[in-house]
N, C-alpha and C positions, 0 to 999 in steps of 0.2 A: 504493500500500500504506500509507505513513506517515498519509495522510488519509482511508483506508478501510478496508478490511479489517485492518490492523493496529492498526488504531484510538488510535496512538500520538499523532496531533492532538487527541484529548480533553483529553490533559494538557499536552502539548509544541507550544505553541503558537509558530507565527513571531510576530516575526523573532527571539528569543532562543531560543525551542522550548521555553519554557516556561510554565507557568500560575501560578506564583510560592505555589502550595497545595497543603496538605499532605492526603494520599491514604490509605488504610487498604486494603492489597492484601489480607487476610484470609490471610497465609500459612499459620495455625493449620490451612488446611483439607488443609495437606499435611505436615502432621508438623511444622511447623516452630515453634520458638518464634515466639510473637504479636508482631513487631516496632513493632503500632500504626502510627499514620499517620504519615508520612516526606514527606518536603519534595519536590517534583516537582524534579529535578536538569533544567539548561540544556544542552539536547543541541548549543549550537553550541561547535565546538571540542571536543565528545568526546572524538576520537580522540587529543586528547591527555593524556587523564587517566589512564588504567586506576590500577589496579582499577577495576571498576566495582557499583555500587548503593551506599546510604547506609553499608553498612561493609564493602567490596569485596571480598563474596565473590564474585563475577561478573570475573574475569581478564580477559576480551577482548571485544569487540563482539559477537562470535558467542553467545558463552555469552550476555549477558546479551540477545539476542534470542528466542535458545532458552525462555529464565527466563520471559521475559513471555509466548511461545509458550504452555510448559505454562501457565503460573501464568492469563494472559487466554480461555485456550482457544479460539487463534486458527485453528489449523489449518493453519500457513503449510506450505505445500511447501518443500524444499530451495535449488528457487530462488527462491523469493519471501523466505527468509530471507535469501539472498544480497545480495538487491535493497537489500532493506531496509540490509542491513548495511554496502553501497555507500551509499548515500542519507547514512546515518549519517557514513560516513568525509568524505565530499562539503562536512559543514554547518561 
């Protein structure tokens, strides 16, 4: 999932899970104030940050799977979110 259909290796490259560049998620196209482009965050060691995204409004792994979910229009199933959100806890 993290290297395919979540297509979270575009930006979150090993071995740090990062791409060290800054991204423009267009969130204007969901109501959202225009955030402009934001720094790709180091997914190793996650699970020990929360909040999560660049000003945490994303509280836990889940949510902020769900976020790139709607926001990537990825389509993940229940358990692929899981998967995913395991992988994440994992790094």
């Amino acid at each position: 999932l993290f290297f395919g259909k979540a297509k979270c290796a575009v930006c979150h490259l090993p071995p740090s899970y990062t791409d060290h560049q800054m991204h423009d998620l267009h969130l204007e196209r969901f109501g959202a104030a225009a955030d402009g482009p934001i720094k790709t965050f180091v997914l190793r060691g996650i699970k020990e940050s929360p909040p999560y995204f660049h000003d945490g409004r994303l509280p836990t792994l889940e949510d902020t799977v769900e976020f790139f979910n709607v926001v990537g229009g990825l389509k993940l199933d229940q358990e692929e979110k899981k998967a995913l959100t395991a992988f994440m806890r994992a790094l």
